[in-house]
Backbone bond lengths (Angstrom), bond angles and torsions (degrees), N, CA, C in turn:
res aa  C-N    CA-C-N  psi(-1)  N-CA   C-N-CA  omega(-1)  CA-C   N-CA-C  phi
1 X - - - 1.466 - - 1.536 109.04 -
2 X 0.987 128.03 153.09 1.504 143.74 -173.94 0.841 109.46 -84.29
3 X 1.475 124.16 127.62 2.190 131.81 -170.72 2.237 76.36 -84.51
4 X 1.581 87.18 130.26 1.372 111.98 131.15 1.310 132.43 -63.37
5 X 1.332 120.51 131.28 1.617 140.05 -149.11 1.970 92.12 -146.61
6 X 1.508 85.37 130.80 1.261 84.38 -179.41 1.841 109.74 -167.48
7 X 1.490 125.66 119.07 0.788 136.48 -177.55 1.366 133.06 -53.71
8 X 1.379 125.22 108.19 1.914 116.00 -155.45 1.808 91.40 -75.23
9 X 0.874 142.26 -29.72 1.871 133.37 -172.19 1.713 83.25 -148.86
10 X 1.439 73.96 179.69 1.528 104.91 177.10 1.684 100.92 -66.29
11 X 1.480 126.28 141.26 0.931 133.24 169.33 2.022 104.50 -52.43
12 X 1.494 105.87 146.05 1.364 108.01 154.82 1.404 121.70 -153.98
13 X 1.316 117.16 148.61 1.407 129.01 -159.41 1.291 113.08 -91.74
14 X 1.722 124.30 98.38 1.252 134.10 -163.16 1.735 94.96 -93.40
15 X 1.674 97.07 137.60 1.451 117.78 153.15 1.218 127.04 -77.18
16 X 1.538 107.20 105.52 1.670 102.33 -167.25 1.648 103.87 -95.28
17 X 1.124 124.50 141.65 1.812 127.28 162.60 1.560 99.46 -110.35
18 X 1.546 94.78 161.79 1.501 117.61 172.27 1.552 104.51 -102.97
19 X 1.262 109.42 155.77 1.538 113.43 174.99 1.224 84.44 -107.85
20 X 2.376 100.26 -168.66 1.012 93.03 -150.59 1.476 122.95 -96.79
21 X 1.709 132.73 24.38 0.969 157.51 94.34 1.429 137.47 -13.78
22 X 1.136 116.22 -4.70 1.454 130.49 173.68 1.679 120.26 72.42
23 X 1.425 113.47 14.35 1.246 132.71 166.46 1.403 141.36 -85.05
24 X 1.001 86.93 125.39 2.042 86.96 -166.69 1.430 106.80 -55.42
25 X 1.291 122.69 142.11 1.426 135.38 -174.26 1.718 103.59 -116.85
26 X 1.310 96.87 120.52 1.778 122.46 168.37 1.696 98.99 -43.62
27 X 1.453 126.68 97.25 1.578 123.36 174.22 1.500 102.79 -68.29
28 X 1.392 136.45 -8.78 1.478 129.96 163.08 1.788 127.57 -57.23
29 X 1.485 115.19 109.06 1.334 112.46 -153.56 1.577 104.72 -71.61
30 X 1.898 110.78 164.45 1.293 103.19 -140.73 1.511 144.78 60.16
31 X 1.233 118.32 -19.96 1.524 128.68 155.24 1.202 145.10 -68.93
32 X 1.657 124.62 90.68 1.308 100.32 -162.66 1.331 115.97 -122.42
33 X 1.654 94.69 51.19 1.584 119.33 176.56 1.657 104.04 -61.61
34 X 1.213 119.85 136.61 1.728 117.73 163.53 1.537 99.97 -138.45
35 X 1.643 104.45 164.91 1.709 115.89 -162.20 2.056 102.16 -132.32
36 X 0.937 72.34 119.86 2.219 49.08 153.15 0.977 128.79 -102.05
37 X 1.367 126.20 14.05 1.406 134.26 -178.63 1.858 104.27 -131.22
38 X 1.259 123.46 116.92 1.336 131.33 -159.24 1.800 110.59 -59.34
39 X 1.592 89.85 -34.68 1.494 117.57 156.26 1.681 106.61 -30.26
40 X 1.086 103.25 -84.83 1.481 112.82 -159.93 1.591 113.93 -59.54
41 X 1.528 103.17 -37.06 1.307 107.21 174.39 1.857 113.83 -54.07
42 X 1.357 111.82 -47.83 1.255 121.21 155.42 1.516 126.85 -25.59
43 X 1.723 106.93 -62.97 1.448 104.42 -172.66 1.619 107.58 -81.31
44 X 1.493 117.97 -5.62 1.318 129.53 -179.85 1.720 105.79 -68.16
45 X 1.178 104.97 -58.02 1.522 113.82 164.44 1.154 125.40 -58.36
46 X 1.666 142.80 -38.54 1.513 140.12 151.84 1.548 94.21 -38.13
47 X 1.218 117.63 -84.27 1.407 135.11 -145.67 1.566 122.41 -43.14
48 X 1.387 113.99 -31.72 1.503 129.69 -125.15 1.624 71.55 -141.65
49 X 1.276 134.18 -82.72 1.552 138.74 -117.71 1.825 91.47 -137.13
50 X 1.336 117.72 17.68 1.568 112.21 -170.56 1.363 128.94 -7.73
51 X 1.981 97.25 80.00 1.222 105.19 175.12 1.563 91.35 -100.63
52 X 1.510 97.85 -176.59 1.313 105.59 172.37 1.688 128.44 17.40
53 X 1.416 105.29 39.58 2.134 119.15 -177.43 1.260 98.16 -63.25
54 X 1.088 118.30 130.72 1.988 123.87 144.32 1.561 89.96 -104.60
55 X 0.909 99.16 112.50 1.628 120.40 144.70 1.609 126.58 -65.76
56 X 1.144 107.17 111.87 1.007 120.66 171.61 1.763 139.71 -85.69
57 X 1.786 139.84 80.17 1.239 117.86 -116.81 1.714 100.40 -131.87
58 X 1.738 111.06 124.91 1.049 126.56 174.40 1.816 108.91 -14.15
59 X 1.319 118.97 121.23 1.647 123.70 156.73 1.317 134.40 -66.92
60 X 1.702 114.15 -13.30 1.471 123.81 -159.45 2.242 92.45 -81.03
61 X 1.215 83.31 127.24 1.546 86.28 -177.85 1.637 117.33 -49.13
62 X 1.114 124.93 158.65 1.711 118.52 -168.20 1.670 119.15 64.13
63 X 1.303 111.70 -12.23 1.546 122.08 -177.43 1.509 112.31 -78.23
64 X 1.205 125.94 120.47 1.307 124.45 175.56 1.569 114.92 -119.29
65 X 1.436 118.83 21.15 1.019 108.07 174.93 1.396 123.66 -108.80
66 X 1.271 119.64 142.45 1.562 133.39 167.44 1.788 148.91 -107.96
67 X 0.976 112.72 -173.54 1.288 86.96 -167.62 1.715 102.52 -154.65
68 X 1.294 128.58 152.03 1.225 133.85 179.41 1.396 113.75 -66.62
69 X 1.405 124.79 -42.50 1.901 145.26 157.56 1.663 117.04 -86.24
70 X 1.370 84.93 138.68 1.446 87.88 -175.38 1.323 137.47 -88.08
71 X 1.879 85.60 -12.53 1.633 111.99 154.91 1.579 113.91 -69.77
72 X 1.117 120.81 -3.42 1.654 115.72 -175.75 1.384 111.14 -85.99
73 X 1.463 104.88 -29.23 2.078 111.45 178.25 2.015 93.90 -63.82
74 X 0.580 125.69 -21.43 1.524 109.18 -163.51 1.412 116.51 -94.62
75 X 1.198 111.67 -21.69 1.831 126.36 155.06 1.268 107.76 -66.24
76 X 1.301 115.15 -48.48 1.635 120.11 -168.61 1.657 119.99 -72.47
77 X 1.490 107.10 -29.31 1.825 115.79 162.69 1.563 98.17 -73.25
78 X 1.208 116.53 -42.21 1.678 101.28 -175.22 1.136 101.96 -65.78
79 X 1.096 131.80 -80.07 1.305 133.10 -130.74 1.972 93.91 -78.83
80 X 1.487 114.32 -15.72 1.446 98.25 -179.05 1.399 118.28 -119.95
81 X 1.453 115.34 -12.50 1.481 139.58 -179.44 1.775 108.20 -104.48
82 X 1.130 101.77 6.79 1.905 91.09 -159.60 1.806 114.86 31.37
83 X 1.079 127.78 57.30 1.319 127.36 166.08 1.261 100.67 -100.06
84 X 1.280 111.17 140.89 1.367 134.10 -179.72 1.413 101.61 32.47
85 X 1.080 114.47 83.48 1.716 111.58 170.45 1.240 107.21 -133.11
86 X 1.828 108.07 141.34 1.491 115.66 -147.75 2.068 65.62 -98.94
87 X 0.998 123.48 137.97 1.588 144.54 154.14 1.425 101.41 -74.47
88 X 1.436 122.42 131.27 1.391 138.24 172.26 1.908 105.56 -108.88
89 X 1.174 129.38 124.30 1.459 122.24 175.13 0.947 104.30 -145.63
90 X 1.670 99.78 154.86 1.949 122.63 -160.38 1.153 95.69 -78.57
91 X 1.206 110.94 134.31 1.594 118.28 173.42 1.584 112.47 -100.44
92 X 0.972 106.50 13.57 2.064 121.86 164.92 1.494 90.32 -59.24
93 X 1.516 128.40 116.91 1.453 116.74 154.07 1.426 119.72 -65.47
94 X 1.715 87.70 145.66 1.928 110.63 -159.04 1.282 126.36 72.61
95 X 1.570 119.52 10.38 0.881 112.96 -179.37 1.418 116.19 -96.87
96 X 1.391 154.16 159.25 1.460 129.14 -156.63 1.508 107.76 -141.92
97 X 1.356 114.43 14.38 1.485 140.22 -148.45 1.458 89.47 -91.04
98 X 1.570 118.05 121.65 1.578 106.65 162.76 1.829 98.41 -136.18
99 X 1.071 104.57 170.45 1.843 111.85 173.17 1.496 127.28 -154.64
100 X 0.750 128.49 147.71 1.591 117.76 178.63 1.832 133.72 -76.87
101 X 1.427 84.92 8.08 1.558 117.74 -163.86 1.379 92.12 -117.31
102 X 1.935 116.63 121.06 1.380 120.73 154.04 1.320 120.24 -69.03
103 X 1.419 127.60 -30.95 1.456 111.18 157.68 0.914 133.84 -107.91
104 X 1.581 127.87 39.40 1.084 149.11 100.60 1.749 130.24 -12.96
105 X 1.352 94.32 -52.92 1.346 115.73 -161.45 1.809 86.06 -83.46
106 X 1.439 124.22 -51.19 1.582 124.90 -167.81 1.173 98.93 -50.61
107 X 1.562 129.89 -52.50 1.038 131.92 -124.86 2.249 84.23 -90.49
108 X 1.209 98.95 -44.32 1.424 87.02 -160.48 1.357 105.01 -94.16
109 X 1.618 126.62 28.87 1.061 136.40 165.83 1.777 106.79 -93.09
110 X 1.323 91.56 -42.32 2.358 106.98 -159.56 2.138 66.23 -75.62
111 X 1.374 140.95 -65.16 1.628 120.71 -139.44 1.657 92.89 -94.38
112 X 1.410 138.00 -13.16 1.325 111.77 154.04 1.550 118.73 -94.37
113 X 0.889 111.68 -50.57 1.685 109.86 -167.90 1.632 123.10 -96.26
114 X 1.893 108.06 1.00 1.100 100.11 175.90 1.373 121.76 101.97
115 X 1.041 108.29 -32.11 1.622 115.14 -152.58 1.372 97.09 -77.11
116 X 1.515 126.48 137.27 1.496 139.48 -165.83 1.340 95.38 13.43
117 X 1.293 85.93 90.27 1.675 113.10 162.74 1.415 102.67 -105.45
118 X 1.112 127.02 132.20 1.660 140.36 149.22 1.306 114.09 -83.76
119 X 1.305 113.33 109.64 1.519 120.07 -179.86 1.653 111.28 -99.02
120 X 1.622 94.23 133.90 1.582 106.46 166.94 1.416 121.35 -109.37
121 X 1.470 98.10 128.99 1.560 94.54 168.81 1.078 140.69 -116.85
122 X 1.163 123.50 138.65 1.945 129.89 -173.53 1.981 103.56 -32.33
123 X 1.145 110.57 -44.19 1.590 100.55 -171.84 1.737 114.59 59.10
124 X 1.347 119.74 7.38 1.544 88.05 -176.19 1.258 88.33 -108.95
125 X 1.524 112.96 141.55 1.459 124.70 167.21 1.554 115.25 68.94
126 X 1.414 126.94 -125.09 1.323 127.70 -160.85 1.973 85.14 -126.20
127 X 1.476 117.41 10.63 1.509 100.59 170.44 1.522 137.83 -64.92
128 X 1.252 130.45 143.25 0.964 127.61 -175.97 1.422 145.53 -122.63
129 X 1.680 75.27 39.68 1.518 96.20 -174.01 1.323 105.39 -94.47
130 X 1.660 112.73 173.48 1.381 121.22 -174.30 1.836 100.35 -172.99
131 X 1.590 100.21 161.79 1.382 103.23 -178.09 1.625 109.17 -144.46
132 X 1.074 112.07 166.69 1.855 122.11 167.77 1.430 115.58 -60.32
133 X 1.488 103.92 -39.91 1.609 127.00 177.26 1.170 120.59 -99.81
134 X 1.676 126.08 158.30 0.671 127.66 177.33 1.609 120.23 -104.55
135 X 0.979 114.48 1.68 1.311 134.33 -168.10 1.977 88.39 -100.61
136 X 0.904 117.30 -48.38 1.588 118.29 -173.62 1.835 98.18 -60.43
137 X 1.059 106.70 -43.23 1.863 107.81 178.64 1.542 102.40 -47.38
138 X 1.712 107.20 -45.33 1.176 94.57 -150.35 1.804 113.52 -80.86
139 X 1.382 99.34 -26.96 1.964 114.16 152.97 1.127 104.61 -58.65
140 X 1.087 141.33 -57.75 1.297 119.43 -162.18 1.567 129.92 -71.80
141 X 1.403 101.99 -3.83 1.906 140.76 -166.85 1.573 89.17 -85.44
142 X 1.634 101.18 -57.07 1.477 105.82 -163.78 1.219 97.10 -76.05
143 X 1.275 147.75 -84.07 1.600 153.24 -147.21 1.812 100.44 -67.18
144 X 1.287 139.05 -30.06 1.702 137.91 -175.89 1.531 96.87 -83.43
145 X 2.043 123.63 -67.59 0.840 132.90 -151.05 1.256 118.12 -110.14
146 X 1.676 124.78 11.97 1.512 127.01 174.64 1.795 102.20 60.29
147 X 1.244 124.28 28.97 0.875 108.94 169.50 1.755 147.71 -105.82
148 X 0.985 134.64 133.99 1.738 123.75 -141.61 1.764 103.28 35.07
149 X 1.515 100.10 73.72 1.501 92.72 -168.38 1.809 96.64 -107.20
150 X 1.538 132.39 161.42 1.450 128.17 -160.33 1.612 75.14 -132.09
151 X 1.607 120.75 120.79 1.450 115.57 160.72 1.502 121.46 -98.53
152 X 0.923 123.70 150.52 1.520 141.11 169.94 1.390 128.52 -98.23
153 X 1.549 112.95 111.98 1.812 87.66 -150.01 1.881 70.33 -111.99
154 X 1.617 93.77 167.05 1.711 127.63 175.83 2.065 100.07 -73.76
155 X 1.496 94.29 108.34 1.604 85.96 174.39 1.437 118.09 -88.83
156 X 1.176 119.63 36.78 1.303 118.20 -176.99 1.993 102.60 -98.19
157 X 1.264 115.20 137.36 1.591 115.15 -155.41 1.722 90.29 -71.80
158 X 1.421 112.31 153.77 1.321 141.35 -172.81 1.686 105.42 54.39
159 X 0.761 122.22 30.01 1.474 125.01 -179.63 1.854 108.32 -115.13
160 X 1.398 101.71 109.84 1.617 108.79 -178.01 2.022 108.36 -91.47
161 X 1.281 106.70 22.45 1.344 95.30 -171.72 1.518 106.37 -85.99
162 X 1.461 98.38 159.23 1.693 98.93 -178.82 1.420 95.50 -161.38
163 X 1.523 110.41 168.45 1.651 119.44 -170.97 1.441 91.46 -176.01
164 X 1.663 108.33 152.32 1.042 151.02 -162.39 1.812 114.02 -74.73
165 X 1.594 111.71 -7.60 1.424 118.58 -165.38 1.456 78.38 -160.26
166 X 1.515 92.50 156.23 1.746 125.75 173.54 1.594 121.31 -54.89
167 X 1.403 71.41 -64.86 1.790 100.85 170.97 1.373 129.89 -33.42
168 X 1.721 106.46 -55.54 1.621 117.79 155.68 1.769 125.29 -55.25
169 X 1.321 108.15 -12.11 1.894 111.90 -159.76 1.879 67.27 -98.55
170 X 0.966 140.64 -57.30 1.555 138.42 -162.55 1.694 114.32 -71.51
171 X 1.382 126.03 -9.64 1.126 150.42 -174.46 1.767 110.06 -94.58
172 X 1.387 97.56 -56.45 1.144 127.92 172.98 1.647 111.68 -47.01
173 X 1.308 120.66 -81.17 1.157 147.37 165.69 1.396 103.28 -20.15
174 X 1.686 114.50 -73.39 1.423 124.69 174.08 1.512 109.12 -32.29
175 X 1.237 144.33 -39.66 1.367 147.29 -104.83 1.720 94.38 -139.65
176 X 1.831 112.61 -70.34 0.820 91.38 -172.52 1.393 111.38 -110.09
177 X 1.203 132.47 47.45 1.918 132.27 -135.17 1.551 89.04 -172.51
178 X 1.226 137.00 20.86 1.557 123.95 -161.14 1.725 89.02 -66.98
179 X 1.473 127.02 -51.97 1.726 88.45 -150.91 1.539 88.21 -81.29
180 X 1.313 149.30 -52.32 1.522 146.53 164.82 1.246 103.03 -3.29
181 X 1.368 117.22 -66.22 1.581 105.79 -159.46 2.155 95.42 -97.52
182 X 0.853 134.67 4.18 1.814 131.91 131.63 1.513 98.58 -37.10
183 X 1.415 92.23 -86.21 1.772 92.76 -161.73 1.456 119.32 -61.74
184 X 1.185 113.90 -23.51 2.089 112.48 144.12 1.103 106.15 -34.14
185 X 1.030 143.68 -90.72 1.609 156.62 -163.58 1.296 104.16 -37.05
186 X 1.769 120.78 -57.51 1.099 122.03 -152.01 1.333 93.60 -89.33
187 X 1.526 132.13 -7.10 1.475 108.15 175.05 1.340 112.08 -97.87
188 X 1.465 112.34 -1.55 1.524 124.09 -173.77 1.859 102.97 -98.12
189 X 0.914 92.79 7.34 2.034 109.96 -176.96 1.355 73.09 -90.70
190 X 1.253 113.20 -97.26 1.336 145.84 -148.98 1.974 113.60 -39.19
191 X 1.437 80.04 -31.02 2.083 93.70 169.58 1.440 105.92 -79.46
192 X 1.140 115.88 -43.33 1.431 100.72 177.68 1.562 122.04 -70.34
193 X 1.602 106.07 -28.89 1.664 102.83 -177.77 1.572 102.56 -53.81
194 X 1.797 112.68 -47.92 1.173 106.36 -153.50 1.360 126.05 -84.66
195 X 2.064 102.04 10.24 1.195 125.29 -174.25 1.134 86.97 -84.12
196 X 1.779 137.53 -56.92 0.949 109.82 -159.27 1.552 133.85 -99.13
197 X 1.320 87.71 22.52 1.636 103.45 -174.01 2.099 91.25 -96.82
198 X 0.927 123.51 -46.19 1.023 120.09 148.74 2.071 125.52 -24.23
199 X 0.941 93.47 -51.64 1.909 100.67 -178.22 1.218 95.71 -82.02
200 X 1.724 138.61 -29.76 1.417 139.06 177.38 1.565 94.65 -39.62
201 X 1.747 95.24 -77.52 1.536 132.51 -148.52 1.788 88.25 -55.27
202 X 1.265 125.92 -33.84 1.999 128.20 -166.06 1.607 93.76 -59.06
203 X 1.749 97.11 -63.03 0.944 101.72 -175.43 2.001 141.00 -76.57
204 X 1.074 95.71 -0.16 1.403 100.12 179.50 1.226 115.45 -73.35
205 X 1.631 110.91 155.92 1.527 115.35 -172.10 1.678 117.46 -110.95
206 X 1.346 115.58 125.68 1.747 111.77 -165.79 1.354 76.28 -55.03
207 X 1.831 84.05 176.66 1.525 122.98 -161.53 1.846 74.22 -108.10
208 X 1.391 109.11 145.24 1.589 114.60 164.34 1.607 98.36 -120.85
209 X 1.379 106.25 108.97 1.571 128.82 176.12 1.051 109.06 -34.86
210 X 1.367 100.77 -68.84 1.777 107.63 -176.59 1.827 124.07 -65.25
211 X 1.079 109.22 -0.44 1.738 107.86 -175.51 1.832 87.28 -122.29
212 X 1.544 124.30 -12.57 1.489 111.33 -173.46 1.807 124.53 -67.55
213 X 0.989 106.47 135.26 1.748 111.15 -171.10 1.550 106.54 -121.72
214 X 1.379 90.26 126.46 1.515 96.00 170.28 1.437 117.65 -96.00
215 X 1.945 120.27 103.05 1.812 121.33 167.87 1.588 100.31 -53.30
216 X 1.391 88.86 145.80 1.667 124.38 162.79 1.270 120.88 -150.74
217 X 1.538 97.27 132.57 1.622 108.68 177.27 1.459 113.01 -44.59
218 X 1.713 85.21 -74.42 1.551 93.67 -177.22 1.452 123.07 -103.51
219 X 1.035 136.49 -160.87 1.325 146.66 152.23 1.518 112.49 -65.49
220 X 1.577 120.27 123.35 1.297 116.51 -177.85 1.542 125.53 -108.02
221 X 1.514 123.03 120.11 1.154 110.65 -179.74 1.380 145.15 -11.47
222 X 1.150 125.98 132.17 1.761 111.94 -178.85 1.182 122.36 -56.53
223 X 1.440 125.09 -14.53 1.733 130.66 -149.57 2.026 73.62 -110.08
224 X 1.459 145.03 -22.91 1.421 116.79 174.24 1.653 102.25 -92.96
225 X 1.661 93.64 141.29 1.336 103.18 179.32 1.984 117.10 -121.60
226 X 1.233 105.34 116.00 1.744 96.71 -167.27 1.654 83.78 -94.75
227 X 1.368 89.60 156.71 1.527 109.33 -166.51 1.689 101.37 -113.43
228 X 0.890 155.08 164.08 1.560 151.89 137.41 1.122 149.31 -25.45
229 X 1.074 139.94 57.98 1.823 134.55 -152.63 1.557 96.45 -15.13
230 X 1.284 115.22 138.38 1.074 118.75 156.55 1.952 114.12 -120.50
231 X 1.439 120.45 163.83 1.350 126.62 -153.26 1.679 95.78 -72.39
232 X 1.316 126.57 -24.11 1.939 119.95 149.39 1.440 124.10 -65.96
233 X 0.905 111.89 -7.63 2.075 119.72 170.70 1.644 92.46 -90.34
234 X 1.364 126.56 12.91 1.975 98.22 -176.14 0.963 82.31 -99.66
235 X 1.884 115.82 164.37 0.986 145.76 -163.32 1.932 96.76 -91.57
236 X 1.625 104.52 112.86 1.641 107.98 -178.32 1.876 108.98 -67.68
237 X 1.383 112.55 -167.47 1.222 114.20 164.73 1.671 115.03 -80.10
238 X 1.508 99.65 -24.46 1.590 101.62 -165.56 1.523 81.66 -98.62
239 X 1.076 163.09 -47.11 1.413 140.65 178.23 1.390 100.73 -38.41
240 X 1.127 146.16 -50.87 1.704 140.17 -175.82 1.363 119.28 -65.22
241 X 1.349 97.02 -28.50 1.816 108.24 -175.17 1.659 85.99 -95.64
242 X 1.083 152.45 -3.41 1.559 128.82 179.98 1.487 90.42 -130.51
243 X 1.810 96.56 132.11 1.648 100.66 -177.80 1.420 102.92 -89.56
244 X 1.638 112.98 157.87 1.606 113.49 -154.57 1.246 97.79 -65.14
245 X 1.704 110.95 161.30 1.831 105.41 143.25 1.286 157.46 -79.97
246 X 0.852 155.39 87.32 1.572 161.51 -137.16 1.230 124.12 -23.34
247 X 1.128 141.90 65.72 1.556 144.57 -165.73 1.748 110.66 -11.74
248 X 1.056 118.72 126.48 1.324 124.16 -171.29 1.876 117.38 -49.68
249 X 0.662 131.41 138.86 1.690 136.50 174.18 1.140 98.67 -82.33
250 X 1.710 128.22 125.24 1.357 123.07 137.54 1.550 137.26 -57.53
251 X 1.523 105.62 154.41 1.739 86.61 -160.45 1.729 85.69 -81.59
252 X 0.847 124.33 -47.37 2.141 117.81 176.74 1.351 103.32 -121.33
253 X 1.407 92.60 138.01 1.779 109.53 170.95 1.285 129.83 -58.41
254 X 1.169 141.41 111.85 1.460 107.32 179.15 1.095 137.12 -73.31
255 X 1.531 128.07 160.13 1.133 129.74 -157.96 1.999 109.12 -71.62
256 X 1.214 107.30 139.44 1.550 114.33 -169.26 1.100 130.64 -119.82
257 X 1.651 128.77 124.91 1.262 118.00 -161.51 1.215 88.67 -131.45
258 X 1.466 116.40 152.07 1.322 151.96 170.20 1.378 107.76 -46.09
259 X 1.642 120.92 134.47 1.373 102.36 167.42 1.746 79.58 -150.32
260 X 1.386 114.26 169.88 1.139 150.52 -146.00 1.640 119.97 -128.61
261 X 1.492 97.12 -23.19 1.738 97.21 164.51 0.444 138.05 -63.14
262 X 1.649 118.67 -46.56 1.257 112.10 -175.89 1.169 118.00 -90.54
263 X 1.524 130.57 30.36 1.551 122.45 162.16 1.190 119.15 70.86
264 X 1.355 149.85 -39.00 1.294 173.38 168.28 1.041 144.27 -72.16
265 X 1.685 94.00 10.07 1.976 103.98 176.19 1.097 105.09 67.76
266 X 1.073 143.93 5.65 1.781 134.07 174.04 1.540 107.59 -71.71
267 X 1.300 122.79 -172.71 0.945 136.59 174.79 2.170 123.35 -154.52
268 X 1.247 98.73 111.10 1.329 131.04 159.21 1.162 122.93 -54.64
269 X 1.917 115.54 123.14 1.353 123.41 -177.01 1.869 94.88 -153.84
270 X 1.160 85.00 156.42 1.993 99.26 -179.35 1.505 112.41 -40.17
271 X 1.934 104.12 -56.23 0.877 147.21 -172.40 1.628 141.78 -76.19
272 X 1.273 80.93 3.96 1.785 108.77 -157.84 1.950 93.67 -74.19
273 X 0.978 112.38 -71.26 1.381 133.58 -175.24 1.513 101.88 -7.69
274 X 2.281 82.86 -74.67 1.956 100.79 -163.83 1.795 101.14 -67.04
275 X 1.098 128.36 -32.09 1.420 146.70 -159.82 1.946 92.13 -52.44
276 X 1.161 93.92 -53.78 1.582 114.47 -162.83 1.431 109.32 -111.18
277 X 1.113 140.58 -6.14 1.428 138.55 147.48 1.675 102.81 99.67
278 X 1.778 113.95 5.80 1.321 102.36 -178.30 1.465 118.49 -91.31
């Protein structure tokens, strides 16, 4: 099937100069990529600064992916379409392991079966340990023999404990620090609330008095009177950090009679006002 080719913008016709080496110079500012081949300067600019891209775009139906090289679609059906993929398999009998990767295949041949294995060894003293890796020597150097070792000490005050990994200082803590490391938590709660009540307060927008409008459902009686926000009605930082208080309970309701003015199903009492603080 035929790779789709497809132009990211309108083509445009770059003025290339040579410096003073005879090398083409990247005209993208801040760039002080140069090529000796006008070529390269070219694919330097697709690659890097996507000028002038043809995209080049996977055929496998449902596939939408593409690529700047046109050698890049043919890794990308293998390795994600199984198209044309040469299969590599362990020739260890019983083993059933195959991959599309030749060192793939080394790697899980030398850590299961051995085979050209490169062995490392600890070297310190009369030890006799050894690994596949070399990275395992170098843990095993640090955690057996204290060596190039990074400690982690317990920050909790009078406490001399320390360990070799993070993980243990957080283990630790749990174990012997339970209410210490509680109130860790709870002051590390409490930093973030007030972090982000902080980014609220950055970002919030004043109230402008003069352009502010108060919505209403309905039409409101003449006897209620709304007053103006004033710049002591804004909401502080510590109003956000303290949750409100519970509007007081009356100890008896007062008694309530029906009224008809206000249009709105409410209900009218002598008492209503002081009862409720409006």
């Amino acid at each position: 099937m035929e790779q789709k080719t497809e132009l990211q913008t309108t083509k445009t016709k770059r003025n290339f100069v040579k410096d003073s080496n005879g090398h083409w110079m990247c005209d993208v500012p801040t760039c002080a990529y140069t090529a000796k081949a006008k070529s390269g300067l070219k694919y330097h600019q697709a690659a890097i600064h996507d000028i002038n891209v043809v995209w080049t775009y996977c055929d496998v139906p449902g596939c939408n992916y593409k690529a700047k090289k046109a050698s890049s679609i043919k890794p990308h059906k293998t390795a994600n379409h199984n198209v044309e993929v040469e299969w590599f398999h362990c020739t260890t009998k019983g083993c059933k392991y195959k991959t599309k990767y030749p060192g793939s295949m080394k790697s899980h041949q030398r850590n299961k079966h051995d085979i050209d294995v490169v062995w490392y060894s600890c070297g310190v003293g009369d030890c006799k340990y050894k690994a596949k890796d070399s990275g395992r020597i170098k843990e095993h150097k640090r955690m057996r023999h204290d060596i190039d070792v990074r400690w982690y000490h317990c920050d909790i005050a009078g406490c001399a404990y320390k360990a070799k990994k993070g993980s243990s200082i957080k283990s630790h803590k749990k174990l012997r620090h339970k209410e210490a490391y509680a109130a860790m938590l709870r002051a590390k709660d409490q930093k973030d609330t007030a972090s982000a009540v902080d980014l609220l307060m950055s970002a919030a927008v004043p109230v402008d008095q003069s352009t502010a409008v108060s919505a209403v459902a309905q039409p409101l009686p003449p006897s209620v009177v709304i007053e103006p926000i004033g710049e002591s009605d804004q909401p502080t930082r510590n109003d956000l950090l303290t949750p409100p208080m519970p509007p007081p309970v009356p100890t008896a309701m007062p008694s309530m009679q029906p009224s008809l003015e206000m249009g709105m199903g409410m209900f009218q009492t002598q008492n209503w006002a002081n009862a409720f603080d409006l």
